[in-house]
N, C-alpha and C positions, 0 to 999 in steps of 0.2 A: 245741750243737745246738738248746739249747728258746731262745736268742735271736734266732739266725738262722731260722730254721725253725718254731718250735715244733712241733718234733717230737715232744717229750715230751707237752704240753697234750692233742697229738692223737691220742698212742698211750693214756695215764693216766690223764692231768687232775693237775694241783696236787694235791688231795686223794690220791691214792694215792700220787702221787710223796714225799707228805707224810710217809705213815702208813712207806712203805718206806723211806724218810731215817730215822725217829725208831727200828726197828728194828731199824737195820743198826747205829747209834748205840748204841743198850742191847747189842745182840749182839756190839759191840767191847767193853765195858766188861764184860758177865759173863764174856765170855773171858778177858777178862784175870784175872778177880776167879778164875774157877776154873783158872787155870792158877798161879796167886799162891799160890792155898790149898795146892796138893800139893805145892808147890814151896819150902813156905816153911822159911827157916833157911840154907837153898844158898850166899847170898851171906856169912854169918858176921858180918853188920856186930853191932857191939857195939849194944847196948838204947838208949845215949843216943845215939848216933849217928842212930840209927831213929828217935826219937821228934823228935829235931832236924830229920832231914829232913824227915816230915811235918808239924811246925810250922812248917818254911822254905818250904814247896810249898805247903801248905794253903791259906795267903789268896788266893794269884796264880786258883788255879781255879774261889776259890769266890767270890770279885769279877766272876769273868769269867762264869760264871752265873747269877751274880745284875744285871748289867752287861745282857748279853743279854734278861733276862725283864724287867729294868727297864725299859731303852732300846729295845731292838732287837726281840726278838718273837721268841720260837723256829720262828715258820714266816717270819718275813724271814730267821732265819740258817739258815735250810735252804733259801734259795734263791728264795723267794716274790717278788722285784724281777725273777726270769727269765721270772716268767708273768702278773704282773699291773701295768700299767702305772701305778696310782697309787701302787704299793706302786717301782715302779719311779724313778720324778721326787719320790720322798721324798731329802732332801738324808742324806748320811754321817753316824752319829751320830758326836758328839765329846764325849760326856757319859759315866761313868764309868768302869770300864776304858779304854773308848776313845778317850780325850784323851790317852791315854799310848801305846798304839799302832792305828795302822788293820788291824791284823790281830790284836788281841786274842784273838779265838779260837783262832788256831792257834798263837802263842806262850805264851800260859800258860793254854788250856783242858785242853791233852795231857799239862800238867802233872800233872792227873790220873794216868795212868797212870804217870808214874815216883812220885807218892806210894804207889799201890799198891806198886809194885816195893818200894820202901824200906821201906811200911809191916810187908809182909809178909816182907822179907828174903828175895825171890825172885831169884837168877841170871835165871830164865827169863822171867820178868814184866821185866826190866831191859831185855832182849833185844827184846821186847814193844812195849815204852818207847820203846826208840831208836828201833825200825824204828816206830813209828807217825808220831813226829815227824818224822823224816825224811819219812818218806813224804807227811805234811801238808804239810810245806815241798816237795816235787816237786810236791803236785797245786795249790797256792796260787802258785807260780811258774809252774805249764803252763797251770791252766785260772781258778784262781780270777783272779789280775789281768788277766789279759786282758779274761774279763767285767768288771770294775769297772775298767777301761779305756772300754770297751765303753758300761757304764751312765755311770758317771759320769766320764767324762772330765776336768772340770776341778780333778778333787780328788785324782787318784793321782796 
Protein backbone atom coordinates (compact mmCIF):
# COMPACT_ATOMS: atom_id res chain seq x y z
CA UNK A 1 0.00 0.00 0.00
CA UNK A 2 2.82 2.75 1.24
CA UNK A 3 4.49 2.02 -2.68
CA UNK A 4 1.56 2.29 -4.74
CA UNK A 5 -0.22 4.80 -2.70
CA UNK A 6 1.41 5.90 0.13
CA UNK A 7 -0.99 5.24 2.23
CA UNK A 8 0.83 4.76 5.21
CA UNK A 9 3.21 8.19 4.74
CA UNK A 10 -0.35 9.72 4.70
CA UNK A 11 -2.17 8.16 7.46
CA UNK A 12 1.68 7.92 10.11
CA UNK A 13 4.55 9.14 8.46
CA UNK A 14 7.80 6.86 8.47
CA UNK A 15 8.60 7.91 11.96
CA UNK A 16 5.56 6.32 13.74
CA UNK A 17 5.40 3.51 11.26
CA UNK A 18 9.05 3.28 12.68
CA UNK A 19 8.58 3.57 16.36
CA UNK A 20 5.41 0.83 15.73
CA UNK A 21 7.66 -1.75 13.51
CA UNK A 22 10.58 -1.45 16.26
CA UNK A 23 7.68 -2.41 19.08
CA UNK A 24 5.87 -4.95 17.50
CA UNK A 25 9.62 -6.44 16.99
CA UNK A 26 10.73 -6.36 20.93
CA UNK A 27 6.94 -7.48 21.77
CA UNK A 28 7.74 -10.69 19.53
CA UNK A 29 10.79 -11.35 21.14
CA UNK A 30 9.68 -10.72 25.19
CA UNK A 31 6.86 -13.10 24.19
CA UNK A 32 8.79 -15.35 23.32
CA UNK A 33 11.34 -14.88 26.19
CA UNK A 34 8.21 -15.05 28.76
CA UNK A 35 6.47 -17.81 27.29
CA UNK A 36 10.40 -19.80 27.20
CA UNK A 37 10.58 -18.84 30.96
CA UNK A 38 7.52 -20.90 32.30
CA UNK A 39 7.84 -23.31 29.95
CA UNK A 40 11.16 -24.22 30.51
CA UNK A 41 12.46 -28.01 30.93
CA UNK A 42 9.00 -29.23 28.69
CA UNK A 43 11.10 -30.33 25.76
CA UNK A 44 13.65 -32.75 28.10
CA UNK A 45 16.62 -32.03 25.54
CA UNK A 46 19.79 -33.11 27.59
CA UNK A 47 22.12 -29.90 28.83
CA UNK A 48 24.75 -30.61 25.93
CA UNK A 49 22.34 -30.85 23.40
CA UNK A 50 21.01 -27.13 24.68
CA UNK A 51 24.05 -25.53 24.95
CA UNK A 52 25.10 -27.09 21.32
CA UNK A 53 22.14 -25.71 19.94
CA UNK A 54 22.58 -22.38 20.95
CA UNK A 55 26.23 -22.42 19.91
CA UNK A 56 25.09 -23.76 16.46
CA UNK A 57 22.20 -20.90 16.16
CA UNK A 58 24.05 -18.20 17.94
CA UNK A 59 26.52 -16.75 15.14
CA UNK A 60 23.76 -17.11 12.06
CA UNK A 61 21.47 -14.21 14.31
CA UNK A 62 23.96 -12.41 15.61
CA UNK A 63 25.87 -11.71 12.01
CA UNK A 64 22.64 -10.98 10.89
CA UNK A 65 22.21 -8.06 13.36
CA UNK A 66 25.15 -6.91 13.37
CA UNK A 67 25.10 -7.25 9.20
CA UNK A 68 21.91 -5.00 9.40
CA UNK A 69 23.37 -2.13 11.88
CA UNK A 70 26.67 -2.44 9.80
CA UNK A 71 25.26 -2.41 6.09
CA UNK A 72 21.77 -2.00 6.02
CA UNK A 73 20.27 0.47 8.95
CA UNK A 74 17.60 -0.78 11.10
CA UNK A 75 15.05 1.92 9.64
CA UNK A 76 16.10 0.58 5.79
CA UNK A 77 15.08 -3.04 7.32
CA UNK A 78 11.95 -1.84 8.49
CA UNK A 79 10.97 -0.75 5.44
CA UNK A 80 12.31 3.02 4.98
CA UNK A 81 13.14 2.39 0.68
CA UNK A 82 8.93 2.30 0.84
CA UNK A 83 8.78 5.88 1.92
CA UNK A 84 11.82 7.67 1.05
CA UNK A 85 13.11 7.73 -2.46
CA UNK A 86 16.82 8.14 -1.83
CA UNK A 87 16.85 5.63 0.66
CA UNK A 88 14.82 3.91 -2.19
CA UNK A 89 17.48 4.00 -5.59
CA UNK A 90 20.17 2.94 -2.82
CA UNK A 91 21.53 -0.27 -4.72
CA UNK A 92 21.04 -4.20 -2.56
CA UNK A 93 23.46 -4.46 0.02
CA UNK A 94 25.85 -7.64 -0.78
CA UNK A 95 28.29 -6.95 2.20
CA UNK A 96 28.11 -9.13 5.11
CA UNK A 97 25.54 -11.58 5.93
CA UNK A 98 24.16 -10.50 2.80
CA UNK A 99 26.48 -11.81 0.19
CA UNK A 100 25.45 -15.21 1.36
CA UNK A 101 21.72 -14.61 1.16
CA UNK A 102 19.25 -11.72 -0.09
CA UNK A 103 17.07 -12.44 2.52
CA UNK A 104 19.21 -12.68 5.44
CA UNK A 105 16.95 -11.50 7.69
CA UNK A 106 14.38 -13.88 7.58
CA UNK A 107 16.59 -16.93 7.14
CA UNK A 108 18.71 -16.68 10.00
CA UNK A 109 17.41 -13.52 11.97
CA UNK A 110 14.30 -15.86 13.49
CA UNK A 111 16.91 -17.90 14.35
CA UNK A 112 16.80 -16.13 17.20
CA UNK A 113 13.66 -17.58 18.44
CA UNK A 114 14.42 -21.18 18.05
CA UNK A 115 17.76 -20.41 20.04
CA UNK A 116 15.44 -19.26 22.80
CA UNK A 117 13.41 -22.49 22.32
CA UNK A 118 16.60 -24.68 22.69
CA UNK A 119 18.02 -22.33 25.03
CA UNK A 120 15.45 -22.50 27.47
CA UNK A 121 14.32 -26.13 26.68
CA UNK A 122 10.80 -24.78 25.90
CA UNK A 123 7.96 -27.20 23.87
CA UNK A 124 6.08 -24.09 23.67
CA UNK A 125 8.61 -21.52 22.60
CA UNK A 126 9.72 -24.36 19.74
CA UNK A 127 5.93 -24.12 18.75
CA UNK A 128 6.73 -20.30 18.88
CA UNK A 129 9.70 -20.81 16.61
CA UNK A 130 8.15 -22.63 13.85
CA UNK A 131 5.14 -20.70 13.50
CA UNK A 132 7.29 -17.41 13.43
CA UNK A 133 9.48 -18.59 10.60
CA UNK A 134 7.02 -19.97 8.78
CA UNK A 135 4.99 -17.23 8.94
CA UNK A 136 8.19 -14.90 7.76
CA UNK A 137 8.60 -17.15 4.94
CA UNK A 138 4.44 -16.50 4.02
CA UNK A 139 4.79 -12.81 4.51
CA UNK A 140 8.48 -12.52 2.36
CA UNK A 141 6.94 -14.58 -0.36
CA UNK A 142 3.25 -12.57 -0.49
CA UNK A 143 4.49 -9.07 0.34
CA UNK A 144 8.09 -8.70 0.93
CA UNK A 145 9.37 -9.88 -2.86
CA UNK A 146 7.08 -8.36 -4.64
CA UNK A 147 8.10 -4.91 -3.22
CA UNK A 148 11.80 -5.77 -3.95
CA UNK A 149 10.55 -6.76 -7.28
CA UNK A 150 8.87 -3.60 -7.25
CA UNK A 151 11.99 -1.55 -5.89
CA UNK A 152 14.67 -3.18 -7.39
CA UNK A 153 13.85 -5.00 -10.24
CA UNK A 154 17.10 -5.85 -11.67
CA UNK A 155 18.51 -7.55 -8.81
CA UNK A 156 15.68 -10.20 -7.56
Amino acid sequence: MELRSSAVSKSLGFQTYFVIFILLLFARLITALLLAWPDSGSLNLPTWLRVAGVLILSPAWIYTAYSVRKYFGFKRAAGADHFHLPIREMPLVRKGIFRFSGNAMYAFGFLLFWTIAIGFDSAGALVVAAFSHAYIWVHYHATEKPDLRFLYSESI
